[in-house]
Backbone as CSV, one residue per row, in Angstrom:
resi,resn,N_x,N_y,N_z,CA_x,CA_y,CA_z,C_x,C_y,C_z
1,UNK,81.136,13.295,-65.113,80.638,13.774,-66.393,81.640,14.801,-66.940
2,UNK,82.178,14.367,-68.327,83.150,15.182,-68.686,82.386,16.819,-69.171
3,UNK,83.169,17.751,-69.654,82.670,18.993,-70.409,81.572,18.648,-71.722
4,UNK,82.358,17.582,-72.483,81.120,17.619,-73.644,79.958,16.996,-73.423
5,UNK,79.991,15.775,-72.276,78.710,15.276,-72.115,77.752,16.805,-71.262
6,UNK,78.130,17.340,-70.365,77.582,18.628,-70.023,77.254,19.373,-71.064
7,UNK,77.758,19.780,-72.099,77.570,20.698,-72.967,76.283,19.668,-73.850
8,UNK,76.346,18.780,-74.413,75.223,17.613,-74.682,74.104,18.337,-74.161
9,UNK,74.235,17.548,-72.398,73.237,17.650,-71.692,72.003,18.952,-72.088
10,UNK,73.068,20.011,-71.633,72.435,21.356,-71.626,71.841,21.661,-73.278
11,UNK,72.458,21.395,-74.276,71.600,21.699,-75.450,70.685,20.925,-75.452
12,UNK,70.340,19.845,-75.372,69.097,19.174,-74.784,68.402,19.954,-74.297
13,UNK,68.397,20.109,-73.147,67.432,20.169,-72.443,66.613,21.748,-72.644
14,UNK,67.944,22.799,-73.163,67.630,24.239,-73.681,66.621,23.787,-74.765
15,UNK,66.654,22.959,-75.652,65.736,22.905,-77.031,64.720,22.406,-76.739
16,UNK,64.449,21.224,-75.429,63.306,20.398,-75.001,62.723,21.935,-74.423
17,UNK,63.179,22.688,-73.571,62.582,23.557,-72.413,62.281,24.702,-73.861
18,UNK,63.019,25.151,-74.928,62.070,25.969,-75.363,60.980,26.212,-76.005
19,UNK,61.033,24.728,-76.951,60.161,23.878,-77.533,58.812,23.864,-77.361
20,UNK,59.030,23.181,-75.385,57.651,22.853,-74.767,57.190,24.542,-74.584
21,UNK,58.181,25.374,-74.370,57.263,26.701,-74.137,56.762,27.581,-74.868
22,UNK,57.088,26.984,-76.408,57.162,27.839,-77.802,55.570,26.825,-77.939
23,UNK,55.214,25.805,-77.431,54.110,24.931,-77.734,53.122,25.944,-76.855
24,UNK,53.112,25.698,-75.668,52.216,26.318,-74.440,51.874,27.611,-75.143
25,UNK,52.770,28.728,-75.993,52.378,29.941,-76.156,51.753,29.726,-77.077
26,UNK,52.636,28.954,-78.213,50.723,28.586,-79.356,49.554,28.289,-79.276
27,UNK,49.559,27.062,-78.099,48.284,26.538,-78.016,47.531,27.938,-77.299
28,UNK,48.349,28.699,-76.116,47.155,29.060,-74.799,46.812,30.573,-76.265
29,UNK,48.112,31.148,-77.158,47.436,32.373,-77.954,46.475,31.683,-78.969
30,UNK,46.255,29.970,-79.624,45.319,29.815,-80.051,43.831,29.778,-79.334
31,UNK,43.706,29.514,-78.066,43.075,28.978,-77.405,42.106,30.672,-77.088
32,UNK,42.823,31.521,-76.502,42.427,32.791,-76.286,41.992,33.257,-77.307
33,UNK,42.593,33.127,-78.596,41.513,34.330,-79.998,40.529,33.134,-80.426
34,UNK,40.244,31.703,-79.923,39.088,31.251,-80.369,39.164,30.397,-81.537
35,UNK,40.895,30.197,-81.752,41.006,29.142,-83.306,40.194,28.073,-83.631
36,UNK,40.160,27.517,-84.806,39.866,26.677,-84.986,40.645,25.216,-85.003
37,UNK,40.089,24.080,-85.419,41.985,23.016,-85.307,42.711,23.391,-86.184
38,UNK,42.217,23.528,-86.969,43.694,24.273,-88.360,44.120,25.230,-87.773
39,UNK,43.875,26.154,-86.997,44.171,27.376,-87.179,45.001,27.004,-85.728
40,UNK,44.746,26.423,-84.713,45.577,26.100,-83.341,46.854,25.073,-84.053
41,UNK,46.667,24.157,-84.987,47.712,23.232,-84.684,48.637,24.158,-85.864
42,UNK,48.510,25.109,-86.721,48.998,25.789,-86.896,49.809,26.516,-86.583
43,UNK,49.075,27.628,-85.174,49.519,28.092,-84.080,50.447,27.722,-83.115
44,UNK,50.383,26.498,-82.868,51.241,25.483,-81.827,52.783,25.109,-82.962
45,UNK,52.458,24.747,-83.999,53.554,24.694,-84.775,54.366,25.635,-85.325
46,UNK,53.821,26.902,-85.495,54.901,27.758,-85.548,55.487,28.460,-84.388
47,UNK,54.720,28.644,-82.927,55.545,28.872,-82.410,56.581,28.166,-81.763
48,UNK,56.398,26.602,-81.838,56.980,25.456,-81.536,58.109,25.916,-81.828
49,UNK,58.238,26.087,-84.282,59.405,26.422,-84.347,60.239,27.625,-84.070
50,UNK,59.526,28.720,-83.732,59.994,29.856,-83.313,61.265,29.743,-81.723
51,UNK,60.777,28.762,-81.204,61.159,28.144,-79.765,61.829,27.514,-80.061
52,UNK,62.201,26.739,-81.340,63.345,25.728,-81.544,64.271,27.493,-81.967
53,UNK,64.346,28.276,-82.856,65.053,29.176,-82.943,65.522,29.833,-81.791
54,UNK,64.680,30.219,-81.198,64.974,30.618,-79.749,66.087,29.905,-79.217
55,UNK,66.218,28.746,-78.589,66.824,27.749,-78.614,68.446,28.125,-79.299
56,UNK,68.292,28.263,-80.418,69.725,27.901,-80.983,70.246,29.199,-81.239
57,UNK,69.220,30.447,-81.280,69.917,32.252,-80.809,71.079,31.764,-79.342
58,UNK,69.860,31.238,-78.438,70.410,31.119,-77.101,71.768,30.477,-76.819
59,UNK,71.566,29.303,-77.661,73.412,28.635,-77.720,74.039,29.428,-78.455
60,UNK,74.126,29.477,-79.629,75.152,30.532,-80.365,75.105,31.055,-79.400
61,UNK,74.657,32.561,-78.673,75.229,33.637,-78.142,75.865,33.150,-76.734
62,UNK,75.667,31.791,-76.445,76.447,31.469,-74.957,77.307,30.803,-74.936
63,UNK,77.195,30.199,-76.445,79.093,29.406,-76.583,80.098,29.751,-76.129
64,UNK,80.749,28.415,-74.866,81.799,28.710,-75.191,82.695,28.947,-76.244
């Protein structure tokens, strides 16, 4: 596996891994104050995208 397929790899899997954990914190902080479905799939979606940002802070600042 050359450098760019590695470098591939890893942004993958950084955006899948922050994604799923930017999901888990929406749903479990909707789940704990008692949302409703609007108000959870709401919840789950913005921190989803907050976790895709996360995500791409994390590459920018680790670029090679």
């Amino acid at each position: 596996m050359n450098h760019q397929e590695r470098r591939l790899q890893r942004v993958v899997w950084t955006y899948t891994g922050f994604t799923i954990i930017g999901i888990a914190v929406g749903f479990g902080f909707a789940v704990l104050l008692g949302f409703g479905d609007t108000a959870r799939s709401v919840s789950v979606g913005a921190c989803a995208v907050l976790g895709v940002g996360a995500a791409v802070a994390y590459l920018l600042r680790s670029a090679d």
